[in-house]
N, C-alpha and C positions, 0 to 999 in steps of 0.2 A: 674112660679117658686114659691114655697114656703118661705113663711115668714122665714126660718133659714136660707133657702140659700140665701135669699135677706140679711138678717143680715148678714150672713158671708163676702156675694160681697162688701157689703156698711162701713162693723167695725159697724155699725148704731144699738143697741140694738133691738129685737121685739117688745118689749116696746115701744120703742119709733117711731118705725115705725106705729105701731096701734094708737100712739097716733100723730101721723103729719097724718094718714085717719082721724080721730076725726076729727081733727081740718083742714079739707079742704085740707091740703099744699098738698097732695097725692088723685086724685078718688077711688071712692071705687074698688077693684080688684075684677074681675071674684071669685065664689067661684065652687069649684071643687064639686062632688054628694056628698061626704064627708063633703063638710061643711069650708073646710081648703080653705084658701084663694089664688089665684094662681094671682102673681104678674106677668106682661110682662116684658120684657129684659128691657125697658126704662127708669122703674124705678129705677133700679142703677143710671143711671145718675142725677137723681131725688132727691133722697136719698143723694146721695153725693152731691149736688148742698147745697141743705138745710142745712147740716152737715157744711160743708163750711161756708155758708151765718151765722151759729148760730154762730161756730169761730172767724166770722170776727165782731158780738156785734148786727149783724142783729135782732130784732124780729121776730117773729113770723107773727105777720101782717104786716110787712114790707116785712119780704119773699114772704107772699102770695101774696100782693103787685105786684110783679116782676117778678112771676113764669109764663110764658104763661100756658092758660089752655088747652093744649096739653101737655102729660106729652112727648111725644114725640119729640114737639120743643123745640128749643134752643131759652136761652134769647138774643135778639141782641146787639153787641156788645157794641156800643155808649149805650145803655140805661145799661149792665155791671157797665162801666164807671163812668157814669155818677149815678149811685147808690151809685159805692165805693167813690166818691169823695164828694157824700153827706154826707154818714159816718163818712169819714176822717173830715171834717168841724165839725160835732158833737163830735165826739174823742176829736178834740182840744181843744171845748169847756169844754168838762168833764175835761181834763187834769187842763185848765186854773180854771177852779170851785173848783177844786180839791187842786192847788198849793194856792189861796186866804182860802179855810179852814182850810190848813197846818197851815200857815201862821197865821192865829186867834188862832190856837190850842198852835202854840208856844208863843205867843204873850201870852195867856190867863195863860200861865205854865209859865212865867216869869214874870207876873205881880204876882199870887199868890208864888212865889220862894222869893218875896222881903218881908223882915221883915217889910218897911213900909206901905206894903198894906195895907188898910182897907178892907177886906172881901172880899166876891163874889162880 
């Protein structure tokens, strides 16, 4: 299949599909006499797998990470799992990172909002 019909199967940009072959997450495809690149049925699920995994806060080398290199196997399901749950522990921490710099930013705007401050 060509690269638009794979965009269209996937929502996935040609763009960006050239650039996940760059970057390994994809092998490189057969190319046709012509030159045009001729992707297998497999890679839809491919495509979408990565599309997914980007969604979900994944990397890029964390994808490739976890992708078997068969684009034609499936990842097994514990190791799935056991990916998203490492994510999920990371998430939290962002979240928690995220509510202590709240937290300094309000602190910092109400320390400077008091007429008795002294300065920065």
């Amino acid at each position: 299949m060509k690269i638009g019909k794979l965009a269209e199967a996937t929502g996935v940009p040609a763009s960006s599909i050239r650039f996940y072959e760059k970057h390994r997450l994809i092998p490189p495809p057969e190319r046709q006499s012509n030159g045009y690149r001729d992707y297998p049925e497999e890679m839809v699920s491919r495509i979408r797998t990565i599309a997914m995994s980007k969604s979900l806060g994944f990397s890029l080398s964390e994808i490739r990470r976890f992708l078997p290199d068969d684009p034609a196997s499936s990842i097994p399901r514990p190791e799935v799992i056991a990916n998203l749950e490492k994510k999920l522990v990371d998430v939290d921490q962002k979240i928690r990172d995220l509510h202590e710099i709240r937290q300094s930013l309000i602190d910092m705007i109400a320390y400077l909002n008091d007429p008795d401050a002294k300065g920065c």
